[in-house]
DSSP file (Angstrom, degrees, kcal/mol; ACC not computed):
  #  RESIDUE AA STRUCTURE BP1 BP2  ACC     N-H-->O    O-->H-N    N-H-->O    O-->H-N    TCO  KAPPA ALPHA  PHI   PSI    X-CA   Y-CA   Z-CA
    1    1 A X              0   0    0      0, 0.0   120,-0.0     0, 0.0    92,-0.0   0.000 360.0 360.0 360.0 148.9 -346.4   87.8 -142.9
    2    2 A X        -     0   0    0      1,-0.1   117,-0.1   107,-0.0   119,-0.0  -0.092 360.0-151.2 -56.3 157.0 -344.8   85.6 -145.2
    3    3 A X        -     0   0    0      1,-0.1     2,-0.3   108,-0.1    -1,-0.1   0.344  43.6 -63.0 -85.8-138.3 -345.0   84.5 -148.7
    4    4 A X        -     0   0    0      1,-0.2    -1,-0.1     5,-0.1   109,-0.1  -0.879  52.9-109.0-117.6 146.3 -343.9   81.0 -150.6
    5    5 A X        -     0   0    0     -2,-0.3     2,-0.2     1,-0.1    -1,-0.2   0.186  33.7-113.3 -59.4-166.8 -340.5   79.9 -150.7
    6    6 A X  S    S+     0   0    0      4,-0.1     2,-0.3     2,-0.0     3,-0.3  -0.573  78.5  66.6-106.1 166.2 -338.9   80.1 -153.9
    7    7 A X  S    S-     0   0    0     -2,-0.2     0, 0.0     1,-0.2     0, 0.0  -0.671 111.6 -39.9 108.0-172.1 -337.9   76.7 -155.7
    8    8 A X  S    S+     0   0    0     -2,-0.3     2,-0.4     2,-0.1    -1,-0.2   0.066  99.4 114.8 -79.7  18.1 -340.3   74.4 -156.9
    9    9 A X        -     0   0    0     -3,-0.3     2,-0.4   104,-0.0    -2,-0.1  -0.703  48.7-148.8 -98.4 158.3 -342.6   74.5 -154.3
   10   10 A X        -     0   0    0     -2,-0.4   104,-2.0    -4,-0.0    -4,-0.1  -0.972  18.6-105.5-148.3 149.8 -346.2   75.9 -154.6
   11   11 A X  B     -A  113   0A   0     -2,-0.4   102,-0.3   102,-0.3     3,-0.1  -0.107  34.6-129.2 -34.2 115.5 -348.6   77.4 -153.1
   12   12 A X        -     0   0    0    100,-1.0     2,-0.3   102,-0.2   100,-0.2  -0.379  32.3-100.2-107.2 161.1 -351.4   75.3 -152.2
   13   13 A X    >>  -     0   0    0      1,-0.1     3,-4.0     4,-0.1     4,-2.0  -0.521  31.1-115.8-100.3 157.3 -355.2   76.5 -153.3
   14   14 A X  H 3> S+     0   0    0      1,-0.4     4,-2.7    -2,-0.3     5,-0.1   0.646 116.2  56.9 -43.5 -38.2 -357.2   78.2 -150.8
   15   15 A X  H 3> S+     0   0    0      2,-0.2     4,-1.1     1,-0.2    -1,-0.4   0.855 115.0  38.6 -75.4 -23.7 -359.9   75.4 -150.7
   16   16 A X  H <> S+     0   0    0     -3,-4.0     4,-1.6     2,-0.2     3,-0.3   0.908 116.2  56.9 -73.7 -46.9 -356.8   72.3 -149.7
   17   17 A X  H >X S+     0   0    0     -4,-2.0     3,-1.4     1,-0.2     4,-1.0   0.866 111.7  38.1 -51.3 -74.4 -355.2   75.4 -147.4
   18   18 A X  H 3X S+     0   0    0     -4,-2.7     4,-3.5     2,-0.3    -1,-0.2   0.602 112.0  55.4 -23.1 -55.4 -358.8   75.4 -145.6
   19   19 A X  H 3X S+     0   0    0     -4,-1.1     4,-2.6    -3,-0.3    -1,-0.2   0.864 113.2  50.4 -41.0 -67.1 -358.8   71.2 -145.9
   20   20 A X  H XX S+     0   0    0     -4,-1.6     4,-1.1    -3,-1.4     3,-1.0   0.928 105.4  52.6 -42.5 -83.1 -355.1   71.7 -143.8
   21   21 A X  H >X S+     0   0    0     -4,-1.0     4,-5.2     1,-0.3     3,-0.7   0.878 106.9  51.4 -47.8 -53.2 -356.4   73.8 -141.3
   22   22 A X  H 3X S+     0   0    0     -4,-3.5     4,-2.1     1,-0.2    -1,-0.3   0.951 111.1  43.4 -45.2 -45.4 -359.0   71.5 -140.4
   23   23 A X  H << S+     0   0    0     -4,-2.6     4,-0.7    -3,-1.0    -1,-0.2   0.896 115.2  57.3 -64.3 -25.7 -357.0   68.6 -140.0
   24   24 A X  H XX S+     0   0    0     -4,-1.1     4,-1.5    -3,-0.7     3,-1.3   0.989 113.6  40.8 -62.3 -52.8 -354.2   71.4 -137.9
   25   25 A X  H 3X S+     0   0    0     -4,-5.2     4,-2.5     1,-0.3     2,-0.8   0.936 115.7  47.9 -63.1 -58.4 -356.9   72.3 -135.5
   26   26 A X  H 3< S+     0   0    0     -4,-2.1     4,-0.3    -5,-0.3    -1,-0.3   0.072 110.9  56.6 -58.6  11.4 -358.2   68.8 -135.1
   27   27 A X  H <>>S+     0   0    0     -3,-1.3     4,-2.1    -2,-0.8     5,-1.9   0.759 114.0  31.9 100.0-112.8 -354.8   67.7 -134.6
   28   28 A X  H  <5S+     0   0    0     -4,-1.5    -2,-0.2     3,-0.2    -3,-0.1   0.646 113.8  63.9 -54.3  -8.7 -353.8   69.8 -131.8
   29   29 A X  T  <5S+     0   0    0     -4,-2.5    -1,-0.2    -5,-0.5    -3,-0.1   1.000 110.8  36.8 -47.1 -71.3 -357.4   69.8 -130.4
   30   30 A X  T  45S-     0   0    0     -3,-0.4    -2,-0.2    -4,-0.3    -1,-0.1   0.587 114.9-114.8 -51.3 -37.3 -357.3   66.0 -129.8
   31   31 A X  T  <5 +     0   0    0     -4,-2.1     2,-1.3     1,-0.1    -3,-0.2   0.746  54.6 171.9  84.4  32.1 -353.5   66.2 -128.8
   32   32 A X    >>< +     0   0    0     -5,-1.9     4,-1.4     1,-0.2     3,-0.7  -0.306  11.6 178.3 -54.6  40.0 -352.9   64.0 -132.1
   33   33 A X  H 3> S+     0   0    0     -2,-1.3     4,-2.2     1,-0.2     3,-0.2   0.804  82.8  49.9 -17.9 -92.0 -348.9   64.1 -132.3
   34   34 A X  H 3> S+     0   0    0      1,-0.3     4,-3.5     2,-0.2    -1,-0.2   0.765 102.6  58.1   0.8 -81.0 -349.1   62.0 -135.2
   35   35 A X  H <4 S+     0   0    0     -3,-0.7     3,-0.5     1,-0.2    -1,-0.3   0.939 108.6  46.3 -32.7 -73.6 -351.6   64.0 -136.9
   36   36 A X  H >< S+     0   0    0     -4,-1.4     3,-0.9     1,-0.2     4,-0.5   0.676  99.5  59.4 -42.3 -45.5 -349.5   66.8 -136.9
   37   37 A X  H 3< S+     0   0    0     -4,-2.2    -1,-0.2    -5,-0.3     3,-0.2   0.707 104.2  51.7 -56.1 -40.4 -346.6   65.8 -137.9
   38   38 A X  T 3< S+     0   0    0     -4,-3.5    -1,-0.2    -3,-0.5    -2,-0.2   0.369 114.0  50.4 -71.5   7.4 -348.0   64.5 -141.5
   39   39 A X  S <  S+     0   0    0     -3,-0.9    78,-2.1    -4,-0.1     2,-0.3   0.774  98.9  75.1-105.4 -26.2 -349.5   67.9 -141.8
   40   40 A X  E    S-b  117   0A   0     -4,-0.5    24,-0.1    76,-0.3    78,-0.1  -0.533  89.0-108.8-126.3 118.0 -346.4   69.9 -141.1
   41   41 A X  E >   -     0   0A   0     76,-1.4     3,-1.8    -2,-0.3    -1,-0.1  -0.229  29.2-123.1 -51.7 135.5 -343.1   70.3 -143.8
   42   42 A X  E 3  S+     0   0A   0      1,-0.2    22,-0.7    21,-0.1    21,-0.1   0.923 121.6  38.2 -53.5 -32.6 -340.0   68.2 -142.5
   43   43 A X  E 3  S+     0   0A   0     20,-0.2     2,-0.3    19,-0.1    -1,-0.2  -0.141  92.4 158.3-118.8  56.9 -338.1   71.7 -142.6
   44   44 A X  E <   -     0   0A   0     -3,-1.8    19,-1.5    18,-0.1     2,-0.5  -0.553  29.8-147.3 -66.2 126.3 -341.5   74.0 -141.2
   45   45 A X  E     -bC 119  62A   0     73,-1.6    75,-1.4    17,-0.3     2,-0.7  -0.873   7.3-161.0 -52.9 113.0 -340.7   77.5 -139.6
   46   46 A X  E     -bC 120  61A   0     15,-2.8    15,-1.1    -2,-0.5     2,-0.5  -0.877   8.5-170.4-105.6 127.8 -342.8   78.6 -136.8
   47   47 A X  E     -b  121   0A   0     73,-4.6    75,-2.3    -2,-0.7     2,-0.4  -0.867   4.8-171.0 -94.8 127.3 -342.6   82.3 -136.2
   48   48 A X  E     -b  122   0A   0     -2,-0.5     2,-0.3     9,-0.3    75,-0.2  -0.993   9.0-163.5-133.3 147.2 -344.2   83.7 -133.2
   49   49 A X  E     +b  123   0A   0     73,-2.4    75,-2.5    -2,-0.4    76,-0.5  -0.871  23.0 154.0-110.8  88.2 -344.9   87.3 -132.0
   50   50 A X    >   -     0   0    0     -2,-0.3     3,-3.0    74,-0.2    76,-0.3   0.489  40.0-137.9 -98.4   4.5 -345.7   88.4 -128.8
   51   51 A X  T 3  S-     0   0    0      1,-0.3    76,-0.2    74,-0.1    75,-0.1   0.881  71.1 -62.2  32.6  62.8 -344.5   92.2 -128.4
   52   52 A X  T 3  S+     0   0    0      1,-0.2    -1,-0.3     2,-0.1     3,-0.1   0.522 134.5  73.9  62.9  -7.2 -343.2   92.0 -125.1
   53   53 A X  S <  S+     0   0    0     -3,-3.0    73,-0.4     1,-0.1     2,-0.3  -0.094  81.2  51.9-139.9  54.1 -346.7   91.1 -123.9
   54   54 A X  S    S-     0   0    0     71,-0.1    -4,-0.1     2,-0.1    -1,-0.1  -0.910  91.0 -90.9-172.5 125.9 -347.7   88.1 -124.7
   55   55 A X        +     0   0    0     -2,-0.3     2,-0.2    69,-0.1    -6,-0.1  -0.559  67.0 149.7 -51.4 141.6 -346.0   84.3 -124.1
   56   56 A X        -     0   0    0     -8,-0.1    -2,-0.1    -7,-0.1    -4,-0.1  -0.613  55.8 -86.9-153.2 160.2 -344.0   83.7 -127.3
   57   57 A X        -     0   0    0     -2,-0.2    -9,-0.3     1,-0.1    -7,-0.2  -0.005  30.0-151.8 -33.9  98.0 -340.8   82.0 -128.9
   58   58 A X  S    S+     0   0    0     -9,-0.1     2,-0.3     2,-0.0    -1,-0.1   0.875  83.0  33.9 -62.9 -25.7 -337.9   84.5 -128.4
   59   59 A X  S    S-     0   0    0    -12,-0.0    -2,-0.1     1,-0.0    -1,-0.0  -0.942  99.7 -91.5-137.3 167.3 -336.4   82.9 -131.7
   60   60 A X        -     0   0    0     -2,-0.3     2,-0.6   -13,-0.1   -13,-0.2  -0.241  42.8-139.6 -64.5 149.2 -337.9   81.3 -135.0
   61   61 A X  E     -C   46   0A   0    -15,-1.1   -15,-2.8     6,-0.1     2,-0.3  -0.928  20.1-169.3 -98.0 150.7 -338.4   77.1 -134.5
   62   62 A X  E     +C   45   0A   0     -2,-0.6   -17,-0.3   -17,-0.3     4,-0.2  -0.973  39.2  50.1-122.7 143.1 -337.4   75.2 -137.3
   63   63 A X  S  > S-     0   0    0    -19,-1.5     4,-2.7    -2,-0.3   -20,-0.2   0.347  79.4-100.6 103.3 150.9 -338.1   71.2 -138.1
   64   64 A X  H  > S+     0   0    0    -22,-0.7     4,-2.0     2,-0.2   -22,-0.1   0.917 117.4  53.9 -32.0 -81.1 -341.3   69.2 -137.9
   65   65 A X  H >> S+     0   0    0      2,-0.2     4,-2.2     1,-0.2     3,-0.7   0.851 108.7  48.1  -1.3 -89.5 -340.5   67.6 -134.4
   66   66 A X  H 3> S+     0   0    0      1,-0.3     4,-7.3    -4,-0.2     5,-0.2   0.887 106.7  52.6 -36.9 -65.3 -339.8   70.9 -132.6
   67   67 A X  H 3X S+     0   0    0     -4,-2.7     4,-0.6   -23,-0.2    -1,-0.3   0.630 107.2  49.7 -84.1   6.0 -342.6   72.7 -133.6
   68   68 A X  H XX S+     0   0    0     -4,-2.0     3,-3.3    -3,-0.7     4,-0.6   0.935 111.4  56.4 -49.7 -73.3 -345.3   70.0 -132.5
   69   69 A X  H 3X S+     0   0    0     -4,-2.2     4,-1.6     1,-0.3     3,-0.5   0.545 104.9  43.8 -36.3 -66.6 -343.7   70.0 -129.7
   70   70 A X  H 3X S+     0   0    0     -4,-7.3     4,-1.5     1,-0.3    -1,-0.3   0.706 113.5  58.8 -49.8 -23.0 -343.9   73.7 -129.0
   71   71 A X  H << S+     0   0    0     -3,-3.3     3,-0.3    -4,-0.6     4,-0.3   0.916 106.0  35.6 -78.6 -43.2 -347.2   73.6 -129.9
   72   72 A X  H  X S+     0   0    0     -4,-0.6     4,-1.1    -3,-0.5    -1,-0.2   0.573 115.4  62.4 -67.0  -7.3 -348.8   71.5 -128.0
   73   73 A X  H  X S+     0   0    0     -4,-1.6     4,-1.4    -5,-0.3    -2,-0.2   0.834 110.2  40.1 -80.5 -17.6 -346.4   72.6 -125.1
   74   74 A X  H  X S+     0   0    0     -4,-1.5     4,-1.4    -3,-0.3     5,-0.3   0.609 107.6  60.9 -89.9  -3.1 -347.8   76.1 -125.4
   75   75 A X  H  > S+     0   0    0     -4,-0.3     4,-0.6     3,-0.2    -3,-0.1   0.753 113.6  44.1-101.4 -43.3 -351.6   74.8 -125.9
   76   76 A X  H  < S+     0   0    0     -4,-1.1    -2,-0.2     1,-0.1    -3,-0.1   0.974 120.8  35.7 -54.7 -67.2 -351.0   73.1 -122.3
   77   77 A X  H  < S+     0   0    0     -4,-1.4    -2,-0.2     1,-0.2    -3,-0.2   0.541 135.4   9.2 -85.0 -34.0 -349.3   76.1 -120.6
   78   78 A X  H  < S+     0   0    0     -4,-1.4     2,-0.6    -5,-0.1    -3,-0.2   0.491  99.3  89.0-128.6   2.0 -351.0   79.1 -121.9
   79   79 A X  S  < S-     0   0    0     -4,-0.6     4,-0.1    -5,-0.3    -1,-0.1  -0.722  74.2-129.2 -95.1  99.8 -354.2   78.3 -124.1
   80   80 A X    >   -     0   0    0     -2,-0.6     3,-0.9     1,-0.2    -2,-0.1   0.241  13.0-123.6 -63.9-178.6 -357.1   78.1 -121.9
   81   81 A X  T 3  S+     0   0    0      1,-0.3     2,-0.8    -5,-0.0    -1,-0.2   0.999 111.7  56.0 -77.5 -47.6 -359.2   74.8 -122.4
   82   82 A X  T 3  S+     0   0    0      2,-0.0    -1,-0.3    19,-0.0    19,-0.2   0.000  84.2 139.6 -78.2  28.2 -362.8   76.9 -123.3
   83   83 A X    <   -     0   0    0     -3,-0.9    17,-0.2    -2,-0.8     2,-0.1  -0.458  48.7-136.3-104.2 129.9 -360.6   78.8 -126.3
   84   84 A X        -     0   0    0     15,-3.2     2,-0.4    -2,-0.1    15,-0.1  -0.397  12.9-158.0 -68.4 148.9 -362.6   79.2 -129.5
   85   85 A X        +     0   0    0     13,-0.2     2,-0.5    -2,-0.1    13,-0.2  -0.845  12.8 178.5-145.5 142.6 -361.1   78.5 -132.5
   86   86 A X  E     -D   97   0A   0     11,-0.6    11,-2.1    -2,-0.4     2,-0.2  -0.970  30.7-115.4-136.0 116.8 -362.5   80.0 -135.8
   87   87 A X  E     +D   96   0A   0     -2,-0.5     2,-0.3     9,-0.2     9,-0.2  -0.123  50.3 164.4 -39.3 107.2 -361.1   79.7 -139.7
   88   88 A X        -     0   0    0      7,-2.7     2,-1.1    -2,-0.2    20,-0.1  -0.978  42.2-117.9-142.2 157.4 -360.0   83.0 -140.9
   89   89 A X        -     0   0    0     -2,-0.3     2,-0.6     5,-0.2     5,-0.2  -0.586  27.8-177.4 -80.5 116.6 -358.1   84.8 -143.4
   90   90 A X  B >  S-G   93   0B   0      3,-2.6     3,-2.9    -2,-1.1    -2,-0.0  -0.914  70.9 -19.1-124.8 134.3 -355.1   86.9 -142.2
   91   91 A X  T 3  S-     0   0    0     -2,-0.6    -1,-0.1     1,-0.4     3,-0.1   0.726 125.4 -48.7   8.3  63.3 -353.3   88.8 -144.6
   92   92 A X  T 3  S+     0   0    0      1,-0.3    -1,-0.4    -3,-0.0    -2,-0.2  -0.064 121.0 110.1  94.3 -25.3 -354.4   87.2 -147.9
   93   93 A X  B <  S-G   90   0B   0     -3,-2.9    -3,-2.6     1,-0.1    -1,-0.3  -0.467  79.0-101.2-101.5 169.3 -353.5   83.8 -146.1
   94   94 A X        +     0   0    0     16,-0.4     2,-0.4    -5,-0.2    16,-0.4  -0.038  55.8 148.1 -74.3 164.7 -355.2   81.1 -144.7
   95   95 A X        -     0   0    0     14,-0.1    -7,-2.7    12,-0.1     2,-0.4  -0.965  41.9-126.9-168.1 160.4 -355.7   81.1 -140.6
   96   96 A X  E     -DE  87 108A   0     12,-1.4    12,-2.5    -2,-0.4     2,-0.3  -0.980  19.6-147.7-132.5 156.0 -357.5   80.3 -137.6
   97   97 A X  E     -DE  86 107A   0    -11,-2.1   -11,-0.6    -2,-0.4    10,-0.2  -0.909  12.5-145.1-122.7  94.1 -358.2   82.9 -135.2
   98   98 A X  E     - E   0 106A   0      8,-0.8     7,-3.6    -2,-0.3     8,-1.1  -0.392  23.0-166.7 -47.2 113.3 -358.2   81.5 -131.0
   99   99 A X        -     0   0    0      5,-0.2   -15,-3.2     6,-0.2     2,-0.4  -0.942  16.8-173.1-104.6 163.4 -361.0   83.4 -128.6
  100  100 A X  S >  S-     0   0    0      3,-0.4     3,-1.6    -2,-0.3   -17,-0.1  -0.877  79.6  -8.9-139.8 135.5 -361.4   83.5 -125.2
  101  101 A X  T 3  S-     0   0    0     -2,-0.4     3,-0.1     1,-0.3    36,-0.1   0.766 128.9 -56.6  22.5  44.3 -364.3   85.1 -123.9
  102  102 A X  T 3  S+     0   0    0      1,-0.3     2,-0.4    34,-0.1    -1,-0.3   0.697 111.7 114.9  75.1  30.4 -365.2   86.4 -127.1
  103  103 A X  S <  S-     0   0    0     -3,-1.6    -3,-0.4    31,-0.2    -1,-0.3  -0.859  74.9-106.2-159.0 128.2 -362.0   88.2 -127.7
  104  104 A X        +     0   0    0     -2,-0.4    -5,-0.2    -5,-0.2     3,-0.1  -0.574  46.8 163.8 -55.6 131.5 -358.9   87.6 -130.6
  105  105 A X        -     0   0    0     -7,-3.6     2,-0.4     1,-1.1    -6,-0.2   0.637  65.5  -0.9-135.7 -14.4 -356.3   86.0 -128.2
  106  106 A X  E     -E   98   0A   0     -8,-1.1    -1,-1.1    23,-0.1    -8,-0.8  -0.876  57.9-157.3-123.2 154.2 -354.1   84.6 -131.0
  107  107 A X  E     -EF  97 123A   0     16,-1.9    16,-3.8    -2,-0.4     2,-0.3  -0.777  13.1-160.1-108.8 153.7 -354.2   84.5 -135.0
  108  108 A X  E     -EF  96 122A   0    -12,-2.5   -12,-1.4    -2,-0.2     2,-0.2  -0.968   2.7-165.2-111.9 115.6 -352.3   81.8 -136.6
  109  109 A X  E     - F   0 121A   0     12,-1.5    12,-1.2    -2,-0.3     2,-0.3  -0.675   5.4-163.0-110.8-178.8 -351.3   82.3 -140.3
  110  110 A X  E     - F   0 120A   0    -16,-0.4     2,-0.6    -2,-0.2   -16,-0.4  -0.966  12.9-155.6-175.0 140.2 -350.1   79.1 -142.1
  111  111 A X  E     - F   0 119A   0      8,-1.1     7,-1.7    -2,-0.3     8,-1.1  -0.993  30.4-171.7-130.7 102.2 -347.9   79.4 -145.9
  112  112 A X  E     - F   0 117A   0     -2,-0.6  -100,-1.0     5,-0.2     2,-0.4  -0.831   7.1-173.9-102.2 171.9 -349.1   75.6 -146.8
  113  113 A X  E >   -AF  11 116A   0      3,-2.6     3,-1.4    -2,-0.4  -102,-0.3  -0.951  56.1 -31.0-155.5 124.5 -347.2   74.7 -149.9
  114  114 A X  T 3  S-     0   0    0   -104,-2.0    -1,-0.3    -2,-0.4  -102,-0.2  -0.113 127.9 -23.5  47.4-152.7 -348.2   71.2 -151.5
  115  115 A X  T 3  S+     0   0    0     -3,-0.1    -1,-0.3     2,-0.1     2,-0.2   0.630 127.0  91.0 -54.0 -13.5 -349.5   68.4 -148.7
  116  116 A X  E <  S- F   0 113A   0     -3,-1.4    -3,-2.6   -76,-0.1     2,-0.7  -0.645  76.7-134.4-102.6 136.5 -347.4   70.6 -146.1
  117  117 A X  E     -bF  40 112A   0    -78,-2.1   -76,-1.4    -5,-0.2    -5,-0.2  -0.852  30.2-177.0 -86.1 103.6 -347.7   73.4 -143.7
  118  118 A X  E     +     0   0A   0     -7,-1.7   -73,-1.6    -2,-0.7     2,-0.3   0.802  58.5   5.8 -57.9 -37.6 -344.4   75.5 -144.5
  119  119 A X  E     -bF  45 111A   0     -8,-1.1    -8,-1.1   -75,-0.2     2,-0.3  -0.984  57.3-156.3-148.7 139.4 -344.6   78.1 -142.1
  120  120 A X  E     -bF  46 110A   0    -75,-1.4   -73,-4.6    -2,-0.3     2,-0.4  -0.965   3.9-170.7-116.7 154.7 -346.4   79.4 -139.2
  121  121 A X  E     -bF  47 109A   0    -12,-1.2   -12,-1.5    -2,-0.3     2,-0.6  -0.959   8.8-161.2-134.6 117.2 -346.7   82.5 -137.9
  122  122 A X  E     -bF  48 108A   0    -75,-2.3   -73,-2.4    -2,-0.4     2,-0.5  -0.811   3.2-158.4-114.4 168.4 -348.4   83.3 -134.6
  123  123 A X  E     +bF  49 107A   0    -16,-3.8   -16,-1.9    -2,-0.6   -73,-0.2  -0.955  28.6 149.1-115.2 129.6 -349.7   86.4 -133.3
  124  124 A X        +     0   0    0    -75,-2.5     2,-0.6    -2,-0.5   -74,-0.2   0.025  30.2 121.4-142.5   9.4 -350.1   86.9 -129.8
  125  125 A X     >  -     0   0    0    -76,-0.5     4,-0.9     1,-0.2     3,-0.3  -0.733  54.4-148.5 -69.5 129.8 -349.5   90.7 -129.3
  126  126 A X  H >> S+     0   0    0     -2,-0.6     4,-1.2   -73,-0.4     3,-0.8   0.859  98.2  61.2 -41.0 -44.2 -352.6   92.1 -127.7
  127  127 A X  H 34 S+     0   0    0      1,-0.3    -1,-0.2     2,-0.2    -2,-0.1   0.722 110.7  39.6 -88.0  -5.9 -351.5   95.5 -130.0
  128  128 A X  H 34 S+     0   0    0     -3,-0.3    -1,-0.3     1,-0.1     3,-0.2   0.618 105.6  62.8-118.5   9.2 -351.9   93.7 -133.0
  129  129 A X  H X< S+     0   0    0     -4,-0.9     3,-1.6    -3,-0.8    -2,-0.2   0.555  86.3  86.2 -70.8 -13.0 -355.3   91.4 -132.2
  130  130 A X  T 3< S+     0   0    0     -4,-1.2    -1,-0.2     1,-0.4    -3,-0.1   0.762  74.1  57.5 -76.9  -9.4 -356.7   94.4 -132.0
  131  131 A X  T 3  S+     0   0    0     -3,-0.2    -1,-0.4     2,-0.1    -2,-0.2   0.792  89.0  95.1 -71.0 -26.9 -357.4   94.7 -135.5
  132  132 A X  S <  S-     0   0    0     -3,-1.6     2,-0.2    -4,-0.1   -28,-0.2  -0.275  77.6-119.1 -89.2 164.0 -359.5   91.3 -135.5
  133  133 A X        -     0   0    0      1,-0.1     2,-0.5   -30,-0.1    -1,-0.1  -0.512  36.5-116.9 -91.0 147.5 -363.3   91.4 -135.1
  134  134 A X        -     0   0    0     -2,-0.2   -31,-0.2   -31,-0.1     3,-0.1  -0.701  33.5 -90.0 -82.9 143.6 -364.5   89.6 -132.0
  135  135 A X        -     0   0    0     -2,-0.5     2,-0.5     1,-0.1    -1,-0.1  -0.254  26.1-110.5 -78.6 166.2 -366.5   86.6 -131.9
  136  136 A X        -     0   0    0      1,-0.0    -1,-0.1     0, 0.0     2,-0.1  -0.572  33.0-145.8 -81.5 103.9 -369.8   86.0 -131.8
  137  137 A X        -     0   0    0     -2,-0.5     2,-0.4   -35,-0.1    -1,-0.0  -0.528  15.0-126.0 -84.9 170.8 -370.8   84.5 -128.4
  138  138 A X        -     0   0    0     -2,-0.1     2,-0.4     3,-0.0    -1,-0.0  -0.782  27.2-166.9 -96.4 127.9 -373.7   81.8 -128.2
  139  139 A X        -     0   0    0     -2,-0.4     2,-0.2     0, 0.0    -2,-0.0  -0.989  28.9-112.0-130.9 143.0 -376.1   82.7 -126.0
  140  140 A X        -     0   0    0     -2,-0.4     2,-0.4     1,-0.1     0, 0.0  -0.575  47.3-111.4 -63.2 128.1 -378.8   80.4 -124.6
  141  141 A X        -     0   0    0     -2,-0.2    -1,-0.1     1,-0.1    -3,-0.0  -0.630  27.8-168.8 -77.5 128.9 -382.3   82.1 -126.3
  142  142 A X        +     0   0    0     -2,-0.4     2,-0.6     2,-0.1    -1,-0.1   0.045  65.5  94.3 -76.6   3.9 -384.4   83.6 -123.5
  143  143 A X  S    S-     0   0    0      0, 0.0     2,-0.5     0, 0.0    -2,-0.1  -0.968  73.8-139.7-130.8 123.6 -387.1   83.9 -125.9
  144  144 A X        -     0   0    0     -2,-0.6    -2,-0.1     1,-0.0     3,-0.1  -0.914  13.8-126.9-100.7 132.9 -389.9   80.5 -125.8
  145  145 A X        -     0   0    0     -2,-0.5    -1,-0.0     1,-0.1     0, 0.0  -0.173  36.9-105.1 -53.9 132.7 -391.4   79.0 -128.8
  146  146 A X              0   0    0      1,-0.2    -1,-0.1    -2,-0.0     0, 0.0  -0.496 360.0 360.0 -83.8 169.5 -395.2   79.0 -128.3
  147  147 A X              0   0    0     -3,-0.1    -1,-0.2     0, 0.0    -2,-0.0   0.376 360.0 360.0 -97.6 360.0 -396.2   75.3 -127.6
């Protein structure tokens, strides 16, 4: 995945990247257009990977605009509504990781840089979720508390 551009931008530290993410999910959670768009660099990349098996962006999007858009057009059309979403680290960077029935079904990695998210990168190849742990399902306890 990628680094930080070059220039005078920098890298933002892990606990504000984290800060970012929250507001990203809660953002597209809500269907917050707005929201997003003040989290997101005027000139953001979004990268996606689906290895031929998976919905994704045959070419990079570039600008603010675009990639809400695509994002909340792909959160309609392919994310199911009961999709987990869980804070994680993906290759040294900050990330959230979507499950479905306890299962990776995309990682997201995010290059925030200052107030902004510079770049996103999703993963949506089955042959490379497989490296990610599965989540933890909830289960109602079966087991009553004596009175």
């Amino acid at each position: 995945l990628g680094g930080v551009a070059s220039g005078s931008r920098f890298a933002a530290a892990p606990e504000h990247a984290g800060r970012m993410l929250e507001r990203f999910n809660r953002a597209t959670t809500t269907g917050d257009m707005d929201g997003l768009l003040a989290l997101l660099a005027e000139d953001i990349t979004l990268w996606s990977d689906g290895g031929g098996k998976a919905a994704a962006a045959l070419n990079p999007i570039h600008g603010a605009d675009h990639v809400a858009r695509f994002i909340f057009g792909a959160l309609r059309k392919f994310v199911p509504a009961d999709h987990v979403v869980r804070p994680a680290e993906l290759n040294g960077q900050p990330g959230l990781i979507s499950y479905w029935r306890g299962k990776p079904r995309t990682a997201l990695a995010f290059d925030v840089v200052g107030d902004r998210i510079q770049t996103i990168y999703i993963i949506a190849n089955p042959d490379k979720l497989r490296a990610l742990p599965d989540a933890a399902i909830e289960r109602p306890s079966l087991t009553r508390r004596a009175p």
